[in-house]
C-alpha positions in Angstrom: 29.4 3.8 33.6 32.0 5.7 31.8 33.2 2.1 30.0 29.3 1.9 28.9 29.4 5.5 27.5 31.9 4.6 24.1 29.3 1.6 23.1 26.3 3.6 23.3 27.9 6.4 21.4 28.4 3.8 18.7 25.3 2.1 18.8 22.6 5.4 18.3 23.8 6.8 14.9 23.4 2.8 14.3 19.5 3.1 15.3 19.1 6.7 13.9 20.3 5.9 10.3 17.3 3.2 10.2 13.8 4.5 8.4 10.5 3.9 9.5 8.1 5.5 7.2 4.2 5.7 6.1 2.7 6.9 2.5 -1.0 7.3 1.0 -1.5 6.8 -2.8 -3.8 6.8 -5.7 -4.0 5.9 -9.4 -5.1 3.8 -12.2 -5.3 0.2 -12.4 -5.5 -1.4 -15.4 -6.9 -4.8 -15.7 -5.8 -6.9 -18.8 -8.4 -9.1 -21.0 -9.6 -12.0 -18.5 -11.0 -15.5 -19.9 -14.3 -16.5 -17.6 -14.8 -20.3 -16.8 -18.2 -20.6 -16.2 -20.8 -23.4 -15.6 -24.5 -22.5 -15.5 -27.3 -24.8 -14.4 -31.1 -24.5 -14.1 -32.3 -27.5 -11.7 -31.0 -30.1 -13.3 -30.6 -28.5 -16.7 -27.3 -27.9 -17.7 -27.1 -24.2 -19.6 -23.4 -23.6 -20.4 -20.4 -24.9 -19.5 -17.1 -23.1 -20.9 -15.2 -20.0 -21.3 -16.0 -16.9 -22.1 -12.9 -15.6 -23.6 -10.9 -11.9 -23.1 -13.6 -10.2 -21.3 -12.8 -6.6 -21.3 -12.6 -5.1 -18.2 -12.4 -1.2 -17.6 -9.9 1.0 -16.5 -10.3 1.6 -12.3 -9.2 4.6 -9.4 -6.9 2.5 -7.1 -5.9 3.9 -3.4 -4.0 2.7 -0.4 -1.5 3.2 2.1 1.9 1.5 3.0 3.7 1.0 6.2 7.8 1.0 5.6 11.3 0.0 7.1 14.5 0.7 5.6 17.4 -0.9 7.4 21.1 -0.3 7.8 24.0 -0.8 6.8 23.8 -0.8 3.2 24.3 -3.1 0.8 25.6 -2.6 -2.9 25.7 1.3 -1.8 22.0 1.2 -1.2 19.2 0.0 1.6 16.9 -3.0 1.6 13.5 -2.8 3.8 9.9 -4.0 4.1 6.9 -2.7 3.8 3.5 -3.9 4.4 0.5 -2.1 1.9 -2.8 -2.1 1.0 -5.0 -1.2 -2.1 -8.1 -1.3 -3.5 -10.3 -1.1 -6.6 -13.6 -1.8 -8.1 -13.8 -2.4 -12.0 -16.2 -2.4 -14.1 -16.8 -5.0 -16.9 -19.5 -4.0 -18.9 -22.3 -5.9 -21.1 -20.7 -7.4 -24.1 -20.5 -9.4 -26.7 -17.5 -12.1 -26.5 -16.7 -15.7 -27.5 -18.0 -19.0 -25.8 -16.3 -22.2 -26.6 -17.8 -24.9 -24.4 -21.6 -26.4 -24.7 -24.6 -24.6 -24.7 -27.6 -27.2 -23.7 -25.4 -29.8 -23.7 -24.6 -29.5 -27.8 -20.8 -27.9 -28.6 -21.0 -24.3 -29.2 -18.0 -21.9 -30.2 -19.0 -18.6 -31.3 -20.1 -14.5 -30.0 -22.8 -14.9 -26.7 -23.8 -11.6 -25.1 -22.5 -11.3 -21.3 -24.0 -9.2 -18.7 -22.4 -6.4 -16.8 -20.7 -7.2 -13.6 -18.2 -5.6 -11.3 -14.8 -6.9 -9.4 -13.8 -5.6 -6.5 -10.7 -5.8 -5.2 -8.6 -5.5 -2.2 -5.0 -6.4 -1.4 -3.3 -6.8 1.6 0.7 -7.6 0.7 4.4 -7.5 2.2 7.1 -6.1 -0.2 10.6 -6.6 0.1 12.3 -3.7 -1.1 15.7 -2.3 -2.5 16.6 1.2 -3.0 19.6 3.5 -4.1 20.0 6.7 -2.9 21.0 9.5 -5.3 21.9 13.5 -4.7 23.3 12.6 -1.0 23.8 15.8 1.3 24.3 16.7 4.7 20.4 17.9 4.3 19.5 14.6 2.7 21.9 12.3 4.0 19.5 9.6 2.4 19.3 10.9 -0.8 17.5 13.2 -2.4 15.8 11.0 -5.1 15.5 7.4 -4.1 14.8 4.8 -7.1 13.6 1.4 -5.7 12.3 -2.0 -6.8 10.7 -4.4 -5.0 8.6 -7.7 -5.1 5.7 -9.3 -2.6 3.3 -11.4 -1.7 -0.3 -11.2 -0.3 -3.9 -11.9 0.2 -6.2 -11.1 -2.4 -9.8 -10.3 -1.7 -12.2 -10.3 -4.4 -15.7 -9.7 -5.1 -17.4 -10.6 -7.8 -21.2 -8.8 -8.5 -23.4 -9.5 -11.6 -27.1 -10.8 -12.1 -29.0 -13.7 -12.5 -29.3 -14.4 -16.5 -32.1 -17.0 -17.3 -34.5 -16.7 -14.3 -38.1 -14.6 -15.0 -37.4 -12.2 -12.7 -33.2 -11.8 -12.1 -31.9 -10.9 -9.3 -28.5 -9.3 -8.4 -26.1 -11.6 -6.9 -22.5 -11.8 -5.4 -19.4 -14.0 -4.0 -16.3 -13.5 -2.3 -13.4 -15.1 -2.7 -9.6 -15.0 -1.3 -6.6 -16.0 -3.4 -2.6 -15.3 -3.1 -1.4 -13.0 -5.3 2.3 -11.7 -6.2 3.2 -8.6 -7.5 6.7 -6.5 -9.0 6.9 -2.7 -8.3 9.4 0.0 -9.5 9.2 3.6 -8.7 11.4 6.8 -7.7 11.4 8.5 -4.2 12.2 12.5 -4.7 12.2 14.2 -0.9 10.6 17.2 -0.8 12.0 18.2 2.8 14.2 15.7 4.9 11.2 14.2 6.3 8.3 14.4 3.3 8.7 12.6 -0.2 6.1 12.5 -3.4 7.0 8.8 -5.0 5.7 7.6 -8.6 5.3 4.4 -8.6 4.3 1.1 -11.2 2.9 -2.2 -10.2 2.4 -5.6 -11.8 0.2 -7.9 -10.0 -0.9 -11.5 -11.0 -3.3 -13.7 -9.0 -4.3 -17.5 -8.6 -7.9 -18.2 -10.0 -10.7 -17.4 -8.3 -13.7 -19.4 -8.0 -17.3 -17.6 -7.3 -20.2 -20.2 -6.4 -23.6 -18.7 -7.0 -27.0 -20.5 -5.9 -30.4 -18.5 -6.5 -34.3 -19.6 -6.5 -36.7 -18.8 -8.7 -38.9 -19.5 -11.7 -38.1 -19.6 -15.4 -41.2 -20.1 -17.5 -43.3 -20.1 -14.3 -42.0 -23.4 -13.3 -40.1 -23.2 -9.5 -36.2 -23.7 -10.5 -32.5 -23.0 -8.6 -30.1 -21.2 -10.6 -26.5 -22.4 -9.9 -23.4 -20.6 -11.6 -19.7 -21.5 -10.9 -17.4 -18.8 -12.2 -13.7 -18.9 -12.4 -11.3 -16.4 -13.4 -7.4 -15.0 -12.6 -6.5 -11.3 -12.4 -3.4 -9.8 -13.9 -3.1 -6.1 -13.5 -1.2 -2.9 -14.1 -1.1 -0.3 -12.0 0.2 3.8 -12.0 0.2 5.8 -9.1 1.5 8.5 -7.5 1.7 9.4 -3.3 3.1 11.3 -0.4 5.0 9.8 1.7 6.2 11.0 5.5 9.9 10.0 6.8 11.5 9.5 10.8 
């Protein structure tokens, strides 16, 4: 017993010094210009096949939360961790008038169409390795008071794409899910309110594979009893700014 007591008095500040932590956040992401590979069929009738180039896409409130580990000892004078996040957003993208290059009824056709309103939705699931300095130490904030960090991940992707039917007599909303990797760069500052509570700024980059949405409705154009098919494909790259609280053990 009194061999055993010398290691454990070395091992806890060991365990202590390490940093679970949890944070909520919110923002603006900001969606850049997407092209849109589509192919449109009625029956057998092929309606467009092309791409609909730098759709605009508006300006969208993200949120999440993050789950976080910083370990010990440090490296380079600071402390490496993971964390585990999720986000999500819903974008608009408007009706508007942008350029096709592809065919139109089978004939070549480069020039403005007009493109009806739709919205993405998005939700992230990712795990970030992290690096961060600590700055302002103390014997209150033996971690640092303000706490720059970087970090990169990888994760799941969920999105959901919602728009209308375009050439049937009576359209109908419609909608398809899909689920793609994405990877994503991240920079912020840490500034710890108390030892245990932080407010974080933070900036994002995020950049997805493409997406395919598969759309297959019935109905009638002209009267006459058709199938409207519509294959839409499309990456995301995004920018995001947010701010959070975050809570420290």
């Amino acid at each position: 017993m009194l061999a055993a007591a010398p290691l454990l008095a070395l091992t806890v500040p060991a365990v202590a010094a390490a940093e679970p932590y949890a944070a909520l956040f919110a923002g603006a992401a900001f969606t850049e210009n997407s092209d849109l590979k589509e192919k449109l069929d009625l029956g057998a009738l092929s309606v467009a096949d092309g791409t609909i180039k730098d759709l605009r896409v508006d300006t969208a409130a993200v949120y999440g939360g993050k789950l976080g580990y910083f370990f010990e000892p440090r490296v380079l004078g600071g402390n490496v961790g993971l964390e585990l996040e999720a986000y999500h957003f819903k974008s608009d993208v408007d009706a508007q008038t942008a350029r096709f290059s592809g065919t139109i009824l089978g004939a070549p056709f480069n020039g403005d169409v007009r493109v009806a309103s739709s919205d993405i939705e998005v939700t992230t699931v990712a795990l970030n390795a992290l690096y961060r300095y600590p700055l302002d130490t103390s014997t209150d904030f033996p971690r640092g008071r303000f706490q720059p960090y970087v970090g990169a991940g990888l994760g799941a992707v969920i999105a959901k794409l919602s728009t209308t039917t375009t050439r049937l007599d009576v359209n109908r909303d419609i909608q398809d899910t899909d689920t793609r990797l994405g990877g994503q760069f991240l920079a912020g500052v840490r500034v710890l309110v108390t030892r245990n509570i932080g407010v974080f700024a933070e900036y994002k980059y995020l950049r997805t594979q493409t997406f395919q949405f598969d759309f297959k409705v019935p109905g009638t154009f002209g009267g006459t009893p058709v199938t409207e098919t519509a294959r839409d494909r499309a990456d995301l790259t995004g920018h995001h700014l947010t701010v959070g609280v975050s809570f420290h053990w």
